[in-house]
N, C-alpha and C positions, 0 to 999 in steps of 0.2 A: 476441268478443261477451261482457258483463258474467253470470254471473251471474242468472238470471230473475230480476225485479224481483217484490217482492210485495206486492201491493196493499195500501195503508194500514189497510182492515180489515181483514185477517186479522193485524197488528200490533197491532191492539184487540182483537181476539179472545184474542189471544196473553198478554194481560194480565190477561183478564177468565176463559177457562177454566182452571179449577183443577183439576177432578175427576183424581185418578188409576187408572192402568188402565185407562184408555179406548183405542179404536182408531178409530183415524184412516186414512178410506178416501184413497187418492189412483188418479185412471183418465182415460184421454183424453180421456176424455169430460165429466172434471168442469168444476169452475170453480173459481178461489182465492177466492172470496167464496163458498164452503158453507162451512161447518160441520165437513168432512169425517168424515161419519157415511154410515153404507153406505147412504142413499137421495139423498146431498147431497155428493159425492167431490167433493174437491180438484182440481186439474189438475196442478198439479206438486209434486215432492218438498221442492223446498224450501219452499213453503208450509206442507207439513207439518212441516218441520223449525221453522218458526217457532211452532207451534201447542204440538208435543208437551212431555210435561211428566214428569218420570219417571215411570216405571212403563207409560206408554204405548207402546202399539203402534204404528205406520204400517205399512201394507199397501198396496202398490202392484202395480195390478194392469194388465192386460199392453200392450205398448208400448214402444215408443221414447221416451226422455224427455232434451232436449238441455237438460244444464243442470248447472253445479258446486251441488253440495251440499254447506252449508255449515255443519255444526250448532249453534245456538247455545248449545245447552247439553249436558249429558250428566242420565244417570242418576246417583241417591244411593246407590245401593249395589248389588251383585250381583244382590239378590233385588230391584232397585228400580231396572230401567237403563231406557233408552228405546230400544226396537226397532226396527229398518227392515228388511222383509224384502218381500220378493216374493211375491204371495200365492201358495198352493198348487200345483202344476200349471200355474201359467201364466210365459210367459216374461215377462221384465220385463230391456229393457235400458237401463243410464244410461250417453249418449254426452257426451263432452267433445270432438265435432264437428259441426259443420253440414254438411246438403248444398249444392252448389254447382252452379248452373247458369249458361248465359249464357257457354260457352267457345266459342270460334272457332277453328278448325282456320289453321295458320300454315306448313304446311308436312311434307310427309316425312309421321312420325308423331306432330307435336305441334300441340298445343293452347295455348291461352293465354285467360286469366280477367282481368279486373281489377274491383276492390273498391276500393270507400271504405273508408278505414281507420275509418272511423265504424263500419265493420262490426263491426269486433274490439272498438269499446269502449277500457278504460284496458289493455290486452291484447293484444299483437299479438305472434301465438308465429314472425312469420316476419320479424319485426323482434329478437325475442329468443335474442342468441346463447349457446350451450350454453358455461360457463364454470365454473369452480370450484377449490378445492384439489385434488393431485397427477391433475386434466385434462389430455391429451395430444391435440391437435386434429388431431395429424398435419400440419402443416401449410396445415391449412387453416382455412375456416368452417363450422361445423354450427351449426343454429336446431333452435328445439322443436317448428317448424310440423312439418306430414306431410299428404300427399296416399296418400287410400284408395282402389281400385279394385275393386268386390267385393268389401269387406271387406279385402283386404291390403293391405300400403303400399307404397310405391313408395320408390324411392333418390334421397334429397336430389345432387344434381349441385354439384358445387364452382364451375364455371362456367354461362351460357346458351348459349354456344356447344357442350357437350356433349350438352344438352336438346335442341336444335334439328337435330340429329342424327337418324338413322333409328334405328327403336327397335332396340338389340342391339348395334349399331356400339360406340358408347361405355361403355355400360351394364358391359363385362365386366370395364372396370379398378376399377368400384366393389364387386364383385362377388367375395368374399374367395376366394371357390373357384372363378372365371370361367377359370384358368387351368387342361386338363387336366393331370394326371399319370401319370404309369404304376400302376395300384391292386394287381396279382398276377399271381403266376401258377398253374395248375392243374396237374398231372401227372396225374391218375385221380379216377374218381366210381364210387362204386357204391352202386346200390338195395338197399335190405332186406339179405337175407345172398347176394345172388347174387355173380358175377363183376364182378369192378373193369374198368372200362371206361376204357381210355386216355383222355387228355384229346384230345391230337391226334387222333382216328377221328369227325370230326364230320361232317355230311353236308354242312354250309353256316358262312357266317362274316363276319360284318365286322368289321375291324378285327383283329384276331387273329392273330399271326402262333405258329407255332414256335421252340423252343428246343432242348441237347441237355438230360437230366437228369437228378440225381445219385438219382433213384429209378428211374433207368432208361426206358430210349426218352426219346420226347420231349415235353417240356412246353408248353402253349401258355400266352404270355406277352403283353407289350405291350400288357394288358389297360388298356381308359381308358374314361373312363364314355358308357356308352352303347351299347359295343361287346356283340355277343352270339357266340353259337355253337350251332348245331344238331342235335343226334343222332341218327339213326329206328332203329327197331329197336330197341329197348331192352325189354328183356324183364322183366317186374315178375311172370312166372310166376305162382300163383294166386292173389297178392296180396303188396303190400308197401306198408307206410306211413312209409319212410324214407328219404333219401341223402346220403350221406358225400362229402365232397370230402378229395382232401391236395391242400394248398394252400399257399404262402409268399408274403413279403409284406418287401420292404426299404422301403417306406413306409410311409405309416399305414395300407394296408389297403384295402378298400374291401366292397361287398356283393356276392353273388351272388342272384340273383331265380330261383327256377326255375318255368319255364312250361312251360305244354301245349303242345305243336303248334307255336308259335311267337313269336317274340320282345316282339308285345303278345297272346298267349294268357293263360288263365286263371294265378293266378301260385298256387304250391302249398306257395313257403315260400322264405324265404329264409336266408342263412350270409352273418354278419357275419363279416369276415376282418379279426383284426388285422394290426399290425405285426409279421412274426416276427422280425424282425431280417436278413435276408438274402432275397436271390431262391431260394436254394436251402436255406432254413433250415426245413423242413416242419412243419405241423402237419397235423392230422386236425380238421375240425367237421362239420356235419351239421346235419339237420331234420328236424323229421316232419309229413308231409301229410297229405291226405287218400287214403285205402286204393286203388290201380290194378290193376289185371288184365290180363292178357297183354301183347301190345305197342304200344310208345306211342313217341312223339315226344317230346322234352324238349327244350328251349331254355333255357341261360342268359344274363341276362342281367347285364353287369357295370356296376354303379353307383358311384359316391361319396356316400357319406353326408355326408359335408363341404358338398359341391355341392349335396345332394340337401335339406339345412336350409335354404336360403335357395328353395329352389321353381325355379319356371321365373322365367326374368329379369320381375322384375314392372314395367321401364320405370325412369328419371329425371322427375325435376321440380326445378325451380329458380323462387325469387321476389327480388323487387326491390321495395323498399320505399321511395316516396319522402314525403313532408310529406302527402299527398293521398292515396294510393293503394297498393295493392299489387297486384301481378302477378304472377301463378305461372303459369309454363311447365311440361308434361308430358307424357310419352308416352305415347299410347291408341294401342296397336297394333292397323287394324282395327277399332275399335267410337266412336261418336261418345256421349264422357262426358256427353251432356247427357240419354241415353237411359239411361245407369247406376248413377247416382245416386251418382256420385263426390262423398267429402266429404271435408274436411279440418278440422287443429285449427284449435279456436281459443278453449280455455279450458287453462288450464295443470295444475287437477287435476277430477277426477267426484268423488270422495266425503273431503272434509278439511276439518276444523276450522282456521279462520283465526287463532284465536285456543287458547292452551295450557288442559291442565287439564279438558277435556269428557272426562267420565270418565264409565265402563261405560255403553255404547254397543254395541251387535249391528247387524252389518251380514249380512243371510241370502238367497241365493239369488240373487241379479242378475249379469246379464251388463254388465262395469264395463271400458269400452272408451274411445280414443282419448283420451290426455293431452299435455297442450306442455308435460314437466316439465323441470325442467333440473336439471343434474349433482347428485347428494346425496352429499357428502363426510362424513368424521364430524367435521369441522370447523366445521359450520353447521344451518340447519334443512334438514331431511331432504324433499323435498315429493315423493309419492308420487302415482299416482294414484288411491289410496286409502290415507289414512296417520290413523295415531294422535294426531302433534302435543303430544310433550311429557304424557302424561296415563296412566291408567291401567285397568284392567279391560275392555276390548273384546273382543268377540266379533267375529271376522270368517269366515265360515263358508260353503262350500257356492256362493262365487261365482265366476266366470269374470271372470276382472281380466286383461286382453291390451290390448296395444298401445300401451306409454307409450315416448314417444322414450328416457328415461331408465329410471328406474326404477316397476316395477308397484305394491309393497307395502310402507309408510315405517313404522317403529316407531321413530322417529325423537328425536333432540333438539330443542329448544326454537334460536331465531333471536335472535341480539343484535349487536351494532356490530361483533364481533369476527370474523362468519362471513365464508369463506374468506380469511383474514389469515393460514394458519397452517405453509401449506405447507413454505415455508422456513423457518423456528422450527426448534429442536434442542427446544424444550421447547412447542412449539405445544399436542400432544395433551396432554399432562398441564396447561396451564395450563385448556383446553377443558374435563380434570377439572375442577379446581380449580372453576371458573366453573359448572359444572351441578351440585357439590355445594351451592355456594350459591344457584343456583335450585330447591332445592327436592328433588335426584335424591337419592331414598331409596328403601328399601323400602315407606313409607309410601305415600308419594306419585307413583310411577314404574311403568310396568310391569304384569304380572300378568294380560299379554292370551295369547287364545288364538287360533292364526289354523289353520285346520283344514279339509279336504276342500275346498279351493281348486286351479282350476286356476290357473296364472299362467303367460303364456307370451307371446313377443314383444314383449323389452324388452331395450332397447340396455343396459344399464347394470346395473342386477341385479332378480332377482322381485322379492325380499323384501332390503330393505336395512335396518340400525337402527344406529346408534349412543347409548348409553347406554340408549336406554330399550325396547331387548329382555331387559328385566332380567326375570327370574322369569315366565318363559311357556312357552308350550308351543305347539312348531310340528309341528303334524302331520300326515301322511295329505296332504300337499298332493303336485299334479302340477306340476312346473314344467319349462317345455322351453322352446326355441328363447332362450335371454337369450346376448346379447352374440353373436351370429351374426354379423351380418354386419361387429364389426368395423372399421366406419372411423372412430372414435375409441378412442383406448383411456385409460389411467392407471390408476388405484387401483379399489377397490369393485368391480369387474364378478363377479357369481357368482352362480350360481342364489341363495344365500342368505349375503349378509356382513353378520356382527357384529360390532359393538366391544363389548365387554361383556356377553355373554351370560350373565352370570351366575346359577347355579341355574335358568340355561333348557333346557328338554327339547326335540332337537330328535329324533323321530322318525317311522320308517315314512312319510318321503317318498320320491317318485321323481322321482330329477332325470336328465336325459339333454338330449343334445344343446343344449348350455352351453361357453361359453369356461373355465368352472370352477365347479367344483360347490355346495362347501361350504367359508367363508373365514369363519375365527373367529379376530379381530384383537384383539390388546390382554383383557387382563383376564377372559382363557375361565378360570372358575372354578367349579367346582362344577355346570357345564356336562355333561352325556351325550348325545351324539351315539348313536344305537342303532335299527337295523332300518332304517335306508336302503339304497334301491337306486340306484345312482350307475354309470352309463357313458355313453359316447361323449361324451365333454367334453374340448374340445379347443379351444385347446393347451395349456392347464393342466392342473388336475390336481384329483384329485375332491375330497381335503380338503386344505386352506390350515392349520394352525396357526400363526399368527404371534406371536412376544416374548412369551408366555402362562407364567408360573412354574405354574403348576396349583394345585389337584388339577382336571383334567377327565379325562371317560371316554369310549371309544367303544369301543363292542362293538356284535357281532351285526351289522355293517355287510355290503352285498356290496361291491366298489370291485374296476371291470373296467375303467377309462379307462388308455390306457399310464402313464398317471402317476398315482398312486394314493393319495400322501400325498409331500406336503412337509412337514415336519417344521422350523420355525424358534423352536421353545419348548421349555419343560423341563416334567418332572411330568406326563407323560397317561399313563392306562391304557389298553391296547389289547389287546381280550381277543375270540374268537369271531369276529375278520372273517374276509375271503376278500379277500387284495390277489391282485391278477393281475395291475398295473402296477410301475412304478418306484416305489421307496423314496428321499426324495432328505431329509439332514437336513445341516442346520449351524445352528453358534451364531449371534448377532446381536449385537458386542458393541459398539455403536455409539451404541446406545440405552438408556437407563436407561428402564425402563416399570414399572409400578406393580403391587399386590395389592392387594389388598380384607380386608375383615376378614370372619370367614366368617360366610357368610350375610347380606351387607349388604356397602352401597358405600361407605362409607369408607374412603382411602386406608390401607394398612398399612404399606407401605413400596415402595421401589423398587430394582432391581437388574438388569444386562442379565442375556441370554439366553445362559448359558455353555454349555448343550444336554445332554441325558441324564437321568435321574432318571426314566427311563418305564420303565412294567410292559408289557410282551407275553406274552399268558399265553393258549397255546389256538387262536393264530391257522393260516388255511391261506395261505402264500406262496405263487405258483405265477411261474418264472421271467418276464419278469425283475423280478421280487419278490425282495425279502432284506433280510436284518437287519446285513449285513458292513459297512455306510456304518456301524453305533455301535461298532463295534470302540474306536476312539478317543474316543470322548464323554468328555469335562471331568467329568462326571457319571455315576459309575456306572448302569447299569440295570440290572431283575430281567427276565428271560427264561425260561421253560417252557414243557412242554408245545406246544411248536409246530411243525408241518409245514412241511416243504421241497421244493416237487415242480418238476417240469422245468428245475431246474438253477436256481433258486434257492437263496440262500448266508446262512446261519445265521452269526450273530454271534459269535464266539469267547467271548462274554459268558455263552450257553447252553450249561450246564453236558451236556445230553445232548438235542440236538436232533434230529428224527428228519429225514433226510433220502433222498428215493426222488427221487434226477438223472434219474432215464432217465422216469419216469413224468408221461403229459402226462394230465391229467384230462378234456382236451376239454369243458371250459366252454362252454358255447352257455345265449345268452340270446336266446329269442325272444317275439314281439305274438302273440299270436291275439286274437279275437273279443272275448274275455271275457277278456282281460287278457294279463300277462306271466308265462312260463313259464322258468325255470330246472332246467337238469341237466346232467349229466356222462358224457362217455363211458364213463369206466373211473373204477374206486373204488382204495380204498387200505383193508389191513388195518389193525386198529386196534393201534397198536404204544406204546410207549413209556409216560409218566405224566403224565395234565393232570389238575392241580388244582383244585378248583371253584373257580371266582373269587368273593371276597367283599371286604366292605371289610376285615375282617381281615388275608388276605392283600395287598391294595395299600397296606395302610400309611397312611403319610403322606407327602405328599410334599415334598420337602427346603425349599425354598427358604421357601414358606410354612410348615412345618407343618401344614397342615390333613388332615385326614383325608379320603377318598374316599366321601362319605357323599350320599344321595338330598335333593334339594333341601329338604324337611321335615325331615332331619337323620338318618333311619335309614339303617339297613343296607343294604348291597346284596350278593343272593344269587342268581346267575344258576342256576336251575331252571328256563327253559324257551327257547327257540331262538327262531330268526327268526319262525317262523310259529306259536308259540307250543306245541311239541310240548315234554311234559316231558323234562325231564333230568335223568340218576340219577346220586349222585357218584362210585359204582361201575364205572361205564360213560363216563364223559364221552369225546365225540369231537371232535377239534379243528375248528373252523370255523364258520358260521352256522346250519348243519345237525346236530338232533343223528342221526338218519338220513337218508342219501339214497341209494338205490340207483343204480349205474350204468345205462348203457344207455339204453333205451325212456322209462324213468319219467322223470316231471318233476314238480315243482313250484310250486306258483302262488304267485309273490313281490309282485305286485301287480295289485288290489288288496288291501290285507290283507285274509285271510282276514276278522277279528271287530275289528266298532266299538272301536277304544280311547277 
């Protein structure tokens, strides 16, 4: 479907009102022949987009509004942008799908639809296949159409004959975690500070069998999602608001749920269990519930979080597109979709300039759902379903952006004859430079947006994607989950947040989770801070990407609890105040000559590969298997202090006096409650050894470029206060994110941040 068409006067209007700082009503009930003034409201947005004029407001107030928004212009300046936000209090959501009615049931659990392709207009997202630079189709065909069932999507089907199947038969090979595995096993639990309760003494069981085990008697194991175990009698005496599992884990892990009474009883907390490396490789974690008294019943329940990100199987759908028509087949298991109000795409983005250069621009408070985008490489235009488009100063703020086949969030480059031509090029990306310094990519002219208190979640391909023109911004405070779940395509770009060039960009105090990977900052990360993110269960990647990067970038104050915690393929970062508790994995890249910038601007400086080392670690907490022993050999010397070594994580022969406690496991546990996420630690560590306050004095310069380690305006950097912003004295400094955090009971609230940045 095109686009709402807008009526030829509001295109006279559009000519004729000057006035600035006006506010332009838009409501269901309007009509695009008002005036949009709050007794004469518009009907759609993009009417209003035709009308407004800088400095103007639109206020769109509550409703469903099915229609790409397309802005014709932008604001003149900061203090002089053109606004679109959702008025006050009321929801306001812009879909880039139609509902569909008019299906006939065909058999089993499917359904089937046909449409005039007059439907879709110059757009037909199940005629358009998902393509581009380093795309990996797997084999097969993916489109940018999507069929919604209550709000969630359903799994495009490679063939009809899998659709036509009973719903769940087929569905599990599309289904990246359809396949159970073995998740742990348990040896003992115990409440509060009572007695440790064997794991095998349970009163009931499914699935579950026994083992022998090296913590003595026997452990119950064979654990697969879904399976529970029962206990009575358990005695919480006059109260207790805690329980401790030892637990190991030769895969990735999986959750414990613990319930009242019964296996779907009240749930009172759960213990994510990593990978320990072995079935009989022990850790200790725990939770803390809500306060019990005398004796009670407890049921665990064991899950996959793998499994447990893509939902209960939400059905197949398949279409066929001929000259005439299009047909999509799908599974409604159980309920007849013409009662549900099942919709699907059929515009390719909700909120994006077609054309480059609509500068300062705020986008505030809307629910920004269903897009047909297809692949954004950094090789082409980036199309989002909410994207910037080559331009500068936006505000994107405070909205819920879910459910682009590809990608949610585009800070994207500009579209020329060259886009995706570059894959196989040895010099593709640098000619891609070449070509965007002459359209225009400067400081001047590129950049400088702020994208903030954003949820983004349910996108195949990544939240927030940009190449070149995530220049000098600031990504903050955003929640981003569920991207690249489920998986059946892959290649380049998939991450909660990938950059090509994030230069003098801030990305902080996000929380990314449950993600194919977390944070991927490709090419030209300069002068970049990565600082006060919380990053876990991202998988199978790993939380931060540095790719071919000479520096200076920085990243402190991080937490990073994914088994993989940084891959490391650049030279020149600072890495000061994290907390890794995955794999350390680094090598050179000497394959590729990749560029520098000059500092504080995008002109090239010169090019050189990625020989690897030249990084500062100053202050951080490793916890195995974490370690610094992969830079033993770096091309490039490193500086190393002050940094902690706990459960058998292995220091760098590089640090001259590294504190290391092998035997000591911190019992990291990061868990949800009500009112957000909570972090703490079983046991502490005394404060031993000598860390330095980190400054840009102390990091230097770093080699390759020369540049100093300096805050994107060009001062100093002096870390004086920790992740939740508690000061630090240089007297006292303690290694890690935390300048205190007691063990045991206490916790702390890592998201959402405590105080507006």
């Amino acid at each position: 479907m095109k686009t709402d068409t807008i009526l030829g006067v509001v295109a006279g209007l559009a000519l004729t009102l000057t006035a600035s700082g006006r506010e332009i009503h838009v409501a269901k009930d309007g009509d695009d022949a008002h005036d949009g003034s709050a007794t004469r409201r518009l009907k759609t947005v993009s009417a209003a987009a035709a009308m407004a004029q800088p400095g103007d407001v639109v206020t769109v107030h509550a409703g469903v509004y099915r229609e790409e928004v397309n802005p014709p212009r932008g604001g003149e300046s900061d203090a002089k942008r053109i606004t679109y936000r959702a008025a006050p209090g009321e929801h306001v959501a812009i879909k880039g799908s139609e509902v569909v009615k008019g299906w006939a049931k065909v058999g089993n659990d499917t359904w089937k639809v046909t449409l005039p392709n007059t439907f879709f207009g110059e757009f037909n997202p199940y005629a358009d296949e998902i393509n581009g630079d380093w795309f990996n189709p797997k084999g097969r065909k993916h489109h940018t159409g999507a069929v919604y069932r209550d709000g969630h999507w359903l799994i495009e089907a490679a063939n009809r004959e899998d659709v036509l199947k009973p719903h769940g038969e087929a569905s599990g090979a599309y289904m990246r975690s359809g396949k159970d595995q073995v998740l742990l096993n348990v040896a003992w639990f115990q409440v509060g500070e009572g007695t440790r309760i064997p794991a095998d003494k349970f009163a009931a069981q499914e699935g579950v069998k026994t083992a022998p085990c090296t913590e003595g008697g026997q452990c119950i194991g064979w654990l697969e999602h879904g399976d529970w175990v029962r206990y009575e009698g358990v005695d919480f005496g006059m109260g207790a608001d805690s329980v401790a599992f030892r637990v190991a884990s030769a895969s990735r892990g999986g959750l414990i749920e613990v319930r009242l009474g019964a296996s779907d009883g009240e749930l009172l907390g759960e213990v994510l269990v990593p990978g320990t490396g072995g079935w009989q490789a022990w850790m200790t974690g725990g939770t803390r519930m809500r306060t019990l008294k005398g004796v009670q019943t407890l049921c665990l329940v064991f899950t996959d979080p793998e499994r447990a990100k893509l939902g209960e199987d939400p059905g197949l759908w398949f279409a066929e597109v001929d000259d005439k028509s299009t047909t999509i087949w799908a599974q409604f298991k159980g309920v007849n979709p013409n009662e549900k109000g099942v919709e699907i795409n059929v515009r390719q983005a909700v909120f994006y300039p077609r054309e480059t250069g609509r500068n300062y621009i705020t986008v505030r408070g809307f629910t920004l759902e269903h897009a047909a985008t297809n692949w954004a490489p950094p090789t082409a235009e980036q199309v989002g379903l909410i994207g910037t488009h080559w331009s500068k100063g936006w505000i994107i703020e405070g909205n819920t952006i879910r459910y682009s086949v590809c990608t949610g969030l585009t800070l994207g480059k500009h579209g020329d004859r060259f886009d995706n031509t570059s894959a196989n090029s040895a010099e593709g990306y640098v000619k891609t430079i070449e070509r965007g310094l002459a359209a225009g990519w400067s400081k001047e002219n590129i950049g400088h947006h702020i994208v903030r208190n954003n949820e983004i979640a349910h996108c195949e391909q990544a939240g927030i994607v940009g190449s070149l023109g995530p220049v000098f911004c600031t990504v903050t405070r955003n929640l981003i989950h569920d991207i690249h779940v489920r998986q059946l395509f892959t290649g380049a770009e998939m991450a909660g947040i990938k950059f090509h060039a994030a230069i003098d960009t801030v990305i902080s105090d996000n929380h990314i989770h449950r993600a194919g990977r977390g944070i991927w900052l490709d090419w030209m990360t300069q002068g970049t801070h990565v600082t006060r993110n919380l990053v876990h269960d991202i998988s199978p990647r790993e939380d931060l990407f540095v790719e071919v990067n000479h520096g200076p970038f920085l990243v402190d104050h991080n937490i990073f609890l994914s088994d993989i915690s940084l891959l490391d393929v650049s030279e020149g970062g600072a890495y000061a105040h994290n907390l890794f508790a995955g794999k350390i994995i680094n090598h050179p890249e000497l394959r590729r000559e990749t560029p520098w910038q000059v500092e504080h601007g995008t002109e090239m400086a010169g090019l050189a590969v990625t020989k690897g080392g030249d990084n500062r670690f100053y202050n951080n907490v490793f916890v195995g298997p974490a370690g610094l022993d992969g830079y033993d050999k770096s091309a490039l010397p490193n500086r190393m202090a002050g940094n902690f070594f706990l459960k058998g994580a292995k220091p760098s022969k590089q640090e001259k006096n590294p504190v290391v406690l092998a035997d000591l496991d911190p019992g990291i546990h990061l868990a949800e409650k009500k009112d957000g996420w909570y972090f703490r630690r079983a046991n502490s560590w005394i404060r031993l050894g000598e860390h330095p306050a980190v400054t840009s004095e102390l990091l230097g310069k770093a080699a390759v470029t020369g540049q100093a380690y300096l805050k994107p305006d060009g001062s100093a950097y002096r870390f004086d206060t920790d992740f939740v912003g508690t000061r630090r004295f240089d007297d006292g400094l303690i290694p890690g994110p935390f300048s205190r955090l007691e063990a045991g009971k206490k916790s702390v609230k890592v998201w959402p941040p405590a105080n507006p940045k």
